[in-house]
TORNU-848335 format. One line per 8 residues: their letters; for each residue y, z, x of N, C-alpha, C, CB. Coordinates in steps of 0.001 Angstrom, whole numbers. Glycine has a CB too. Example, Ala and Ser with C-alpha at 12.3 -4.5 7.8 and 13.67 -1.06 7.14 Angstrom:
2
as) -5690/7800/13190/-4500/7800/12300/-3300/7800/13200/-4473/9046/11308 | -2250/7080/12850/-1060/7140/13670/30/7870/12900/-598/5725/14084
//
This chain:
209
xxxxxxxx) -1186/0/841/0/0/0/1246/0/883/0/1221/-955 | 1855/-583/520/3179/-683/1194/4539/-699/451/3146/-1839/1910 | 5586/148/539/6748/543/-519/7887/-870/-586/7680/2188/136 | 8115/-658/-1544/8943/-1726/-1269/10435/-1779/-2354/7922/-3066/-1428 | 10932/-1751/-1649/12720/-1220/-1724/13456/-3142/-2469/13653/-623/867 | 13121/-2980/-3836/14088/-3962/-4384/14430/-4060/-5524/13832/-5001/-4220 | 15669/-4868/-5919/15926/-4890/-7343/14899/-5308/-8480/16960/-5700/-7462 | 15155/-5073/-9468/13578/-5224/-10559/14352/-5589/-12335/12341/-2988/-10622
xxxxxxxx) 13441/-6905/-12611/13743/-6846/-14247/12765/-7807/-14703/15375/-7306/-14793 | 12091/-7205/-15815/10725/-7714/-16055/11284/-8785/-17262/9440/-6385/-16558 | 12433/-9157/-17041/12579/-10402/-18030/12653/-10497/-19154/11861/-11110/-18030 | 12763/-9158/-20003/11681/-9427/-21209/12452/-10035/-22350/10898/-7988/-21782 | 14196/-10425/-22298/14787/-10978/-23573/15616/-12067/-22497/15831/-9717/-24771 | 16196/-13273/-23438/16480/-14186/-22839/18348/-14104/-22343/15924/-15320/-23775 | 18580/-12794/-22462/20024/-12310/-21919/19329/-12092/-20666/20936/-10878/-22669 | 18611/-11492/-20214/18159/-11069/-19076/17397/-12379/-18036/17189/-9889/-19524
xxxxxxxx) 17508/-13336/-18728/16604/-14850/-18329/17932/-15248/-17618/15907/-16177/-19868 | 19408/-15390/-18691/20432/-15765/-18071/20868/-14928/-16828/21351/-15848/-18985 | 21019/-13976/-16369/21475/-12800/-15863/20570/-13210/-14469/21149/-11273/-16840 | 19642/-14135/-14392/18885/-13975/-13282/19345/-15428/-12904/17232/-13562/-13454 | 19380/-16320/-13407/19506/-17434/-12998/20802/-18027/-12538/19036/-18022/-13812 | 20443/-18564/-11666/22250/-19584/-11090/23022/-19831/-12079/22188/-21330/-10427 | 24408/-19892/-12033/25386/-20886/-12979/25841/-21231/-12368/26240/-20664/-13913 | 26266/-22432/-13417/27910/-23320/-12874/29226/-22017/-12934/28514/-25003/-14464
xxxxxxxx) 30438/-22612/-12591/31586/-21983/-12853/32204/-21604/-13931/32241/-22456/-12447 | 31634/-22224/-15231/31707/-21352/-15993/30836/-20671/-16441/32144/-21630/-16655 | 30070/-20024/-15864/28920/-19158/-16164/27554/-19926/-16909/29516/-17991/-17135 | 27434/-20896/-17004/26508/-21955/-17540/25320/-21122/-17001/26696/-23668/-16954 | 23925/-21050/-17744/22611/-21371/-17590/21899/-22771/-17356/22168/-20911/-18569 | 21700/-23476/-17213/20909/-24801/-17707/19492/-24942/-16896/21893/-26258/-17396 | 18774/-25437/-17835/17326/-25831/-17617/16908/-26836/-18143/16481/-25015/-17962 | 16464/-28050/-17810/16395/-29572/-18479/17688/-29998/-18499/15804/-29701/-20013
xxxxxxxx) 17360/-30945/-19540/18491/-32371/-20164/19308/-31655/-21361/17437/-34060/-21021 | 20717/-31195/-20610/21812/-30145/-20676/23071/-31313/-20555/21725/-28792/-19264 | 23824/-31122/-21786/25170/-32099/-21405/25976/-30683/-22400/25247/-34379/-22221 | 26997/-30407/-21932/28472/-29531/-22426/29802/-29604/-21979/28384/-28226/-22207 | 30230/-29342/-22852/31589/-29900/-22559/32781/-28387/-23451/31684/-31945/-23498 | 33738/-27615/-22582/34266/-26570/-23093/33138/-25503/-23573/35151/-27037/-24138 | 32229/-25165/-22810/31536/-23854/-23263/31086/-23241/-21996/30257/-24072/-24302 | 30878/-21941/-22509/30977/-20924/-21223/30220/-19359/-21419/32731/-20637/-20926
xxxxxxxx) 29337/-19135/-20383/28767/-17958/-20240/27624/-18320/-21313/29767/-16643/-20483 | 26772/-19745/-21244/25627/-20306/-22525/24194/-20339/-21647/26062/-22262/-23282 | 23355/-20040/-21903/21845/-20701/-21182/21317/-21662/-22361/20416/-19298/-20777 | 20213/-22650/-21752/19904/-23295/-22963/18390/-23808/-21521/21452/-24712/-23953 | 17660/-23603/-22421/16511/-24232/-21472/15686/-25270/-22666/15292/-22773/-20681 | 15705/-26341/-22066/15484/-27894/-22981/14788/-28200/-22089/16706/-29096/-23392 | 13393/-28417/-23016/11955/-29004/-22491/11605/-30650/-22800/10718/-28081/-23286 | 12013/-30754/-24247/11549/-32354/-24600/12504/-33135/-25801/9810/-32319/-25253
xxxxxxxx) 13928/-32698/-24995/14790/-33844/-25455/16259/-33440/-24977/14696/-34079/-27160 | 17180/-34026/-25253/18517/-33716/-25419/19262/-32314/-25976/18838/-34662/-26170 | 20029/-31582/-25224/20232/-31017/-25983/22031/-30754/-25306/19035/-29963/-26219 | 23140/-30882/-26491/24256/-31072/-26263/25131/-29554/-26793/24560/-32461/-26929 | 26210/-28954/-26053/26727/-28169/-26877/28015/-28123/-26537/26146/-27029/-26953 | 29035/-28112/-27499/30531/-28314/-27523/31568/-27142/-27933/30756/-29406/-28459 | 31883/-26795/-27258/33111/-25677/-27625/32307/-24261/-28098/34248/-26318/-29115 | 31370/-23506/-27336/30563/-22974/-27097/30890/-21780/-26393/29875/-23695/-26678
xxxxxxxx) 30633/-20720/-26870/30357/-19158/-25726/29768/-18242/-26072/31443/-18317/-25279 | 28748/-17647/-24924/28020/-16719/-24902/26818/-17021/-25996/28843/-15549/-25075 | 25965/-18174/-25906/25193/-18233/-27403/23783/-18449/-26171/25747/-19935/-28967 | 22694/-18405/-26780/21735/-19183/-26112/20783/-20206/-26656/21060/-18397/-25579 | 20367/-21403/-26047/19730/-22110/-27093/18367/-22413/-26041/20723/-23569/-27808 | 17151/-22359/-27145/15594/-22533/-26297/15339/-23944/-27038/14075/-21071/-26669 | 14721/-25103/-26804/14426/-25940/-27558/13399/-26251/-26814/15313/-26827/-27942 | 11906/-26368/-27440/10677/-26681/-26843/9830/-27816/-28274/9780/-24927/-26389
xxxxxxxx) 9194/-28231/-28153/8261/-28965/-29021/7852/-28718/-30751/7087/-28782/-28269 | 7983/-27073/-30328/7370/-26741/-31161/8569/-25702/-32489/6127/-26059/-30313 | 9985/-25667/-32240/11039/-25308/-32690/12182/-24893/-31428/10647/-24254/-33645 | 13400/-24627/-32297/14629/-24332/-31793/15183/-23301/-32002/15367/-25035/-32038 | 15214/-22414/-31062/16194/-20915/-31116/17578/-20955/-30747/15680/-19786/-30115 | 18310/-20395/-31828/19980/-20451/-31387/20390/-18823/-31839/21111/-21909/-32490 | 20311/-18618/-30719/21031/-17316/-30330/22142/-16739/-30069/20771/-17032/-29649 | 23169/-15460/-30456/23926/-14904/-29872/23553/-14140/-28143/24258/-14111/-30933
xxxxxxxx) 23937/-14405/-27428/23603/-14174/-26191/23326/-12308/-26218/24912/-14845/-25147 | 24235/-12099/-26988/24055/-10154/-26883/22676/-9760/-27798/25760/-9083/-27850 | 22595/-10686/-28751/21226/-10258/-29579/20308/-10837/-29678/21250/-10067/-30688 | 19776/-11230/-28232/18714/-12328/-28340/17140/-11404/-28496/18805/-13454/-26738 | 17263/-10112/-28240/16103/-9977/-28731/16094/-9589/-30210/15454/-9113/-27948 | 16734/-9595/-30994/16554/-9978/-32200/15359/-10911/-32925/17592/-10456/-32324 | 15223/-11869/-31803/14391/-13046/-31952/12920/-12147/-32769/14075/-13932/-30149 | 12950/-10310/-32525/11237/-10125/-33330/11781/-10404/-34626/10240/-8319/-33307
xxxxxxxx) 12723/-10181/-35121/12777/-10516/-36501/12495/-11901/-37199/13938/-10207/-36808 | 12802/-12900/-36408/12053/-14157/-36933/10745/-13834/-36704/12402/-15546/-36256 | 9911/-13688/-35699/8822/-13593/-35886/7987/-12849/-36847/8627/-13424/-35046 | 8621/-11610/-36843/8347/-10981/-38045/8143/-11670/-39983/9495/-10086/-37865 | 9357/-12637/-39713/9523/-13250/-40758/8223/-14551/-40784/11103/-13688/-40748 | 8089/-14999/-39944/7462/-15842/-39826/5720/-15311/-40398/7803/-16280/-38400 | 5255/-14323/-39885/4310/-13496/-40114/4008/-13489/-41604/4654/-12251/-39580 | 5709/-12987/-42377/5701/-12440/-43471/5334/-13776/-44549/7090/-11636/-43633
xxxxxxxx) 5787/-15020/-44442/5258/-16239/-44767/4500/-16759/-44263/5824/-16949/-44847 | 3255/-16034/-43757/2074/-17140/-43431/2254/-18124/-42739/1564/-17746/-44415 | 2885/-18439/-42025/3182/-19734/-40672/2785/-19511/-40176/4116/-20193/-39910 | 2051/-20258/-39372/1257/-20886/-38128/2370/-20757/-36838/769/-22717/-38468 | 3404/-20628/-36420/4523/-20780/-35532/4367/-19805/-34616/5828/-20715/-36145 | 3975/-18985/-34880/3865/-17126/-34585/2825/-17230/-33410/3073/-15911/-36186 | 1576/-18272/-33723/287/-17677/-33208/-370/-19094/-32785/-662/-16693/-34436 | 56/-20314/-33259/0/-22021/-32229/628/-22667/-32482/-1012/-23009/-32152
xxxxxxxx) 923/-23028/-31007/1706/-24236/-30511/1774/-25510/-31235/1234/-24583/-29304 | 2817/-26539/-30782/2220/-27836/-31513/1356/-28369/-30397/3418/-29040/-32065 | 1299/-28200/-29055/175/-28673/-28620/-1116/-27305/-27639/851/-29997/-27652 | -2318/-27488/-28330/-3055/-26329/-28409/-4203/-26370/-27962/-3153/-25893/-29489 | -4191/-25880/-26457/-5660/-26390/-25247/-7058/-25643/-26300/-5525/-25196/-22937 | -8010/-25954/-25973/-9173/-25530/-26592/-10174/-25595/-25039/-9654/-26668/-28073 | -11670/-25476/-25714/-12473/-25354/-24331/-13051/-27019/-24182/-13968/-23987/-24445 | -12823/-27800/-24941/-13173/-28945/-24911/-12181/-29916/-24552/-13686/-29162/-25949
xxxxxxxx) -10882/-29608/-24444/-9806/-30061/-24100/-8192/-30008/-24895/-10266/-31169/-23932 | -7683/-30843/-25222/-6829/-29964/-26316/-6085/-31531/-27431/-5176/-28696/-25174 | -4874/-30268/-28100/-4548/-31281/-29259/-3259/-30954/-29329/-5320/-31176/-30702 | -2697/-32377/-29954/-904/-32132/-30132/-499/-32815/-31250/127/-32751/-28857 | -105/-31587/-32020/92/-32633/-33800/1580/-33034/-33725/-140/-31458/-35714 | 1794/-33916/-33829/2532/-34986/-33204/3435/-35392/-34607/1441/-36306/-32479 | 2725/-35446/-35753/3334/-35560/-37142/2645/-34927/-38290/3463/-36932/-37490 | 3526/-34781/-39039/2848/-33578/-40314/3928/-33885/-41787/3139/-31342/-39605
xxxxxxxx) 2927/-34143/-43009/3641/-34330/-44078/3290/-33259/-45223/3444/-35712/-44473 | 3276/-33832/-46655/2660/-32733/-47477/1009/-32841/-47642/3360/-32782/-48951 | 855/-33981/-47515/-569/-34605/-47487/-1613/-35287/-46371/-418/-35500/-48259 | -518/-34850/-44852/-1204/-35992/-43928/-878/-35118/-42900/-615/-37700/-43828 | -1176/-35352/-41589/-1139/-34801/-40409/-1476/-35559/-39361/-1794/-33824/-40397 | -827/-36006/-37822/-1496/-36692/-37117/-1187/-36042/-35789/-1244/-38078/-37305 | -2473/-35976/-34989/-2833/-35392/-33462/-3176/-36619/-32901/-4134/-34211/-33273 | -2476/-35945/-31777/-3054/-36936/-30488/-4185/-36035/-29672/-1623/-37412/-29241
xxxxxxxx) -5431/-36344/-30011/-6252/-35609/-29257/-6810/-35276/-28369/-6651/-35552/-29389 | -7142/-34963/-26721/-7854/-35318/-25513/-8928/-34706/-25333/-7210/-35168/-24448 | -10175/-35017/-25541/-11507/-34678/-24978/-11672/-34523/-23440/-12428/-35710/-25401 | -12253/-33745/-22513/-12557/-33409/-20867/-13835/-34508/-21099/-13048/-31355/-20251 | -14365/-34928/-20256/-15614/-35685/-19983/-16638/-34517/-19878/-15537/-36659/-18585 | -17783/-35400/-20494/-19072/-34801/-20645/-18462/-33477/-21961/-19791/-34135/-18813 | -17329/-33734/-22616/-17129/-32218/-23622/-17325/-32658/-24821/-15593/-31374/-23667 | -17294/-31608/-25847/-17633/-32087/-27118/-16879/-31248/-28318/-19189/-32018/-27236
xxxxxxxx) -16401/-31554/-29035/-16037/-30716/-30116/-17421/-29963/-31187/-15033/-31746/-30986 | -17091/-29235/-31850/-18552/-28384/-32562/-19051/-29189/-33525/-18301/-26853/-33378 | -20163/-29348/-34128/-20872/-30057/-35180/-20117/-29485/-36416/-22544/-29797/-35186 | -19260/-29917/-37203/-18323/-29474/-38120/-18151/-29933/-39240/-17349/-29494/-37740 | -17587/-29792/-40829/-17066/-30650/-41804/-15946/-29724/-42290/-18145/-31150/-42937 | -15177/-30466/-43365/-13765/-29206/-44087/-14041/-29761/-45252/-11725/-29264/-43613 | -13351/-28774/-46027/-13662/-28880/-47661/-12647/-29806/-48341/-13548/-27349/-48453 | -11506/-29844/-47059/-10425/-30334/-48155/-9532/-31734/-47230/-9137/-28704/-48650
xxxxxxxx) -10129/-31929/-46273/-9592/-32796/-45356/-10568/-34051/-45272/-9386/-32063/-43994 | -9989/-35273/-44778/-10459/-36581/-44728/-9638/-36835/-42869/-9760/-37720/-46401 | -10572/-37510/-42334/-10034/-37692/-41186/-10259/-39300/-40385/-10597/-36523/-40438 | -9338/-39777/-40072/-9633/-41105/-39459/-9652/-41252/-38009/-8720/-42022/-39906 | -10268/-41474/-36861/-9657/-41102/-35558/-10296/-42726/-35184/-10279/-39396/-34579 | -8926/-43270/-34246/-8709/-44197/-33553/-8700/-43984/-32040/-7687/-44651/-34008 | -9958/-44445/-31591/-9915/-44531/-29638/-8690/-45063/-29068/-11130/-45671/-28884 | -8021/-44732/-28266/-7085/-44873/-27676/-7086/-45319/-25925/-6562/-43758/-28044
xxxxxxxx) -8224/-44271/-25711/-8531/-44598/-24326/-10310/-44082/-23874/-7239/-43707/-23351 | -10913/-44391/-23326/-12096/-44121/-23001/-13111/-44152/-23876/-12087/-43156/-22523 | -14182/-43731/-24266/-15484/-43969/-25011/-15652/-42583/-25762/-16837/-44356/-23953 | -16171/-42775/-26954/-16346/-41581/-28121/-17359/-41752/-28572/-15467/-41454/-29262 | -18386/-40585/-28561/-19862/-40590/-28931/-19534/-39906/-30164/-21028/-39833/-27888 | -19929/-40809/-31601/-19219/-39636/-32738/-20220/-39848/-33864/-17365/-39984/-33372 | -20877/-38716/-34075/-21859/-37881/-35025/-21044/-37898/-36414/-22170/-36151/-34427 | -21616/-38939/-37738/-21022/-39110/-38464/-22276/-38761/-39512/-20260/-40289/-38306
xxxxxxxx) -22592/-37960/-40670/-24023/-38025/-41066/-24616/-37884/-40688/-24534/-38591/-41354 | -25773/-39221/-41027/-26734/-39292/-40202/-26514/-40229/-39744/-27831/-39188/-40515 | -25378/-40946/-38705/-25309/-41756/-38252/-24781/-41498/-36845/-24822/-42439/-39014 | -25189/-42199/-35626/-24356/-41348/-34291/-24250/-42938/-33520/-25558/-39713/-33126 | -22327/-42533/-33341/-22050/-44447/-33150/-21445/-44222/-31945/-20851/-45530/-34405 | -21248/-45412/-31071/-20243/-44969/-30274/-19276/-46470/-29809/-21012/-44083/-28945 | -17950/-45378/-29733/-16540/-46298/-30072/-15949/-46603/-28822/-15329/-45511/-31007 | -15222/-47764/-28491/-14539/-47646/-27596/-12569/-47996/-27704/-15391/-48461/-26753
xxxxxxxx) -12193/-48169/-27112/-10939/-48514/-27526/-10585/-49284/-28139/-10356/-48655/-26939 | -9339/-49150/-28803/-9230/-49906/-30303/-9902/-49911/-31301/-9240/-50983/-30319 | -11110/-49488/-30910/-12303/-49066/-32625/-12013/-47984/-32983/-14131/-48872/-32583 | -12012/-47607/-34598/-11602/-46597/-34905/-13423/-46210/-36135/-9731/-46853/-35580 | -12899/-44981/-36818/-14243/-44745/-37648/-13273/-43567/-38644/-15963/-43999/-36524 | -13447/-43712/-39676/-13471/-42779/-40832/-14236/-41507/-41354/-13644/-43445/-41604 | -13329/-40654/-41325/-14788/-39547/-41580/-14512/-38868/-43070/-14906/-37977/-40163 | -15343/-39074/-44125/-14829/-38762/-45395/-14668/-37306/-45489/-15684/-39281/-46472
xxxxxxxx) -14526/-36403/-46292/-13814/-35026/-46721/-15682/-34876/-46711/-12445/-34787/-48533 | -15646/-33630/-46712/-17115/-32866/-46385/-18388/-32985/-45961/-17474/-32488/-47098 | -17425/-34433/-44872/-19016/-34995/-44112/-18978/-34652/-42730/-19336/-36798/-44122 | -20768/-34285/-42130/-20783/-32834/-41332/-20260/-34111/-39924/-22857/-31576/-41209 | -19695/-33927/-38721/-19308/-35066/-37756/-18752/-34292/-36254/-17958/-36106/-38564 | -19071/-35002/-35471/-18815/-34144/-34448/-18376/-35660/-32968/-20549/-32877/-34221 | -17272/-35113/-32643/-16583/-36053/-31515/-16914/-35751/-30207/-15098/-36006/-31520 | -17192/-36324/-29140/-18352/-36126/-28051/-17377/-37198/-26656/-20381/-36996/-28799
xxxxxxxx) -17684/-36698/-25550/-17115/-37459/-24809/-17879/-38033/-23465/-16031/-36806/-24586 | -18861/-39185/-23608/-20236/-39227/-22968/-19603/-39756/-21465/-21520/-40404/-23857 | -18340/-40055/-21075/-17891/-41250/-19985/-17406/-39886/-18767/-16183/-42656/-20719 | -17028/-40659/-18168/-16208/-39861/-16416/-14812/-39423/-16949/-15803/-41324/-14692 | -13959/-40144/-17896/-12788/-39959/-17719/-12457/-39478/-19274/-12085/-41210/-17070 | -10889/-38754/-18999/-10902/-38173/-20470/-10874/-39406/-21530/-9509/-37144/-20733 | -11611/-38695/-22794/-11281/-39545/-24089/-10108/-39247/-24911/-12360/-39463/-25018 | -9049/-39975/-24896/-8167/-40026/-25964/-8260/-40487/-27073/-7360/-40433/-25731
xxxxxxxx) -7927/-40041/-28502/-8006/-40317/-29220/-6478/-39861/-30429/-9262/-40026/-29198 | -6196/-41137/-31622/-5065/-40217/-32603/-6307/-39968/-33605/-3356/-41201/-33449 | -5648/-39361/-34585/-6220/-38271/-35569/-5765/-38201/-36751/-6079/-37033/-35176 | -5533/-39201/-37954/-4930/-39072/-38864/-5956/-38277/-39761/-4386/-40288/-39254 | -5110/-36899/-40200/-5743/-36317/-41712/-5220/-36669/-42971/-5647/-34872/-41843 | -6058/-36186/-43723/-5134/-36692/-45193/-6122/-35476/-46417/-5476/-39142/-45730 | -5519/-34929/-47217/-6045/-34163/-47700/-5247/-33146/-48657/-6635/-33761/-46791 | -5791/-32194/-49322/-4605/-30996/-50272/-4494/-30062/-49259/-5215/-30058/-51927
xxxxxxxx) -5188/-29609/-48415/-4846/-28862/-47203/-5392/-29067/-45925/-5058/-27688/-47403 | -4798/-28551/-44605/-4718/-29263/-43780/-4578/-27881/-42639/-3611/-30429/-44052 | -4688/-27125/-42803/-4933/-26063/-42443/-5873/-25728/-41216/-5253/-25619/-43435 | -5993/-25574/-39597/-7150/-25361/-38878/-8010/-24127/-39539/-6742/-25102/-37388 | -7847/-23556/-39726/-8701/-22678/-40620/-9892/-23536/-41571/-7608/-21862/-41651 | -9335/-24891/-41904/-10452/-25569/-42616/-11506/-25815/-41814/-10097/-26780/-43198 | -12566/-25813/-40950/-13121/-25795/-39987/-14790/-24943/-40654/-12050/-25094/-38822 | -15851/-25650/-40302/-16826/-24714/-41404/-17442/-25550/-39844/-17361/-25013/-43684
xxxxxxxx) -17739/-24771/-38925/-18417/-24782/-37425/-20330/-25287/-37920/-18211/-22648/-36492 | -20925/-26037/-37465/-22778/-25824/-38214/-23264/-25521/-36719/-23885/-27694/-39181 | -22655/-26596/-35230/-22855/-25775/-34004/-21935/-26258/-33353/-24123/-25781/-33276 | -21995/-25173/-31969/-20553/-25058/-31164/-21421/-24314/-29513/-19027/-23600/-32282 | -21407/-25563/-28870/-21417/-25050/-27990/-20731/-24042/-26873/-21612/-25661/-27884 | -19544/-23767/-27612/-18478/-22254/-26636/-18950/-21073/-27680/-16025/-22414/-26669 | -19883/-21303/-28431/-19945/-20185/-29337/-18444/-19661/-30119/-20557/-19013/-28432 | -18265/-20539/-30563/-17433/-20141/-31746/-17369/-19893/-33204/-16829/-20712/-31735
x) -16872/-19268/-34018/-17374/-18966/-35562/-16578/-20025/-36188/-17027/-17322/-36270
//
């Protein structure tokens, strides 16, 4: 063990994010694709797009994929109360991402309506998603890149790019990735709900329920 003599802040609200990081001269934060003009003493950390702010002070703004926080800089941990709220209406926001690794590789819902939903999906090679059906979903998935071994019924086909396959609402199907390189695939649902919770597992090789 060895002592060690230094300043300390475990980060934990995003006043304290600003407080650590460089500014410009007028006290600016910035992280990403940041344009302002007359604002001062702002952080804003921008992951996947533009983000502009005009005649501006002391606020903070987070913008990532998956929503946008606009903050007073003094009450940014306030932020449990959205979450809280979020909780209190049953949203999904709280607890996944819009894009959401799994052990087979992961997914990024990319668009979402009242009746439809679409992921861009990536399979690891040699991985597989679980032998599965939903009660209330219909699913179409289009190869995009690499080869898809896909358990439809009793039918087991395999797709390559540009072929796509239909999977009707409560038929049991399972997506497989037999090649070297990852399989991409989109993912249109369509259905009265759309929910990951719809998910009725029959087998799963990570042992999942």
């Amino acid at each position: 063990m060895v002592p060690l003599n230094t300043g300390w802040s475990d980060l934990g609200a995003w006043d304290a994010v600003w407080k650590a990081l460089p500014k410009d001269i007028d006290g600016n934060a910035h992280i990403g694709d940041v344009l302002t003009t007359a604002s001062k003493n702002t952080l804003v950390h921008a992951t996947s797009r533009l983000v502009s702010l005009v005649g501006v002070e002391d606020v903070i703004v987070i913008e990532t994929p998956d929503a946008v926080l606009v903050a007073d800089k003094s009450r940014s941990q306030d932020v449990k109360h959205i979450v809280n709220a979020l909780r209190a209406e049953k949203r999904e926001e709280h607890v996944l991402h819009r894009k959401v690794h799994r052990p087979w590789g992961w997914y990024d819902s990319v668009d979402q309506g009242g009746r439809f939903k679409v992921k861009r999906i990536q399979v690891k090679p040699k991985a597989s998603l679980s032998l599965q059906k939903h009660h209330h979903r219909a699913e179409h998935w289009v190869v995009v890149r690499g080869i898809a071994e896909v358990i439809s019924g009793e039918q087991k086909i395999t797709l390559s790019e540009n072929q796509s396959i239909f999977i009707p609402l409560g038929q049991v199907h399972r997506l497989a990735n037999p090649g070297v390189i990852p399989l991409e695939i989109i993912e249109v649902q369509t259905g009265s709900y759309l929910g990951e919770d719809d998910i009725v597992r029959i087998q799963d090789q990570y042992q999942r329920d």
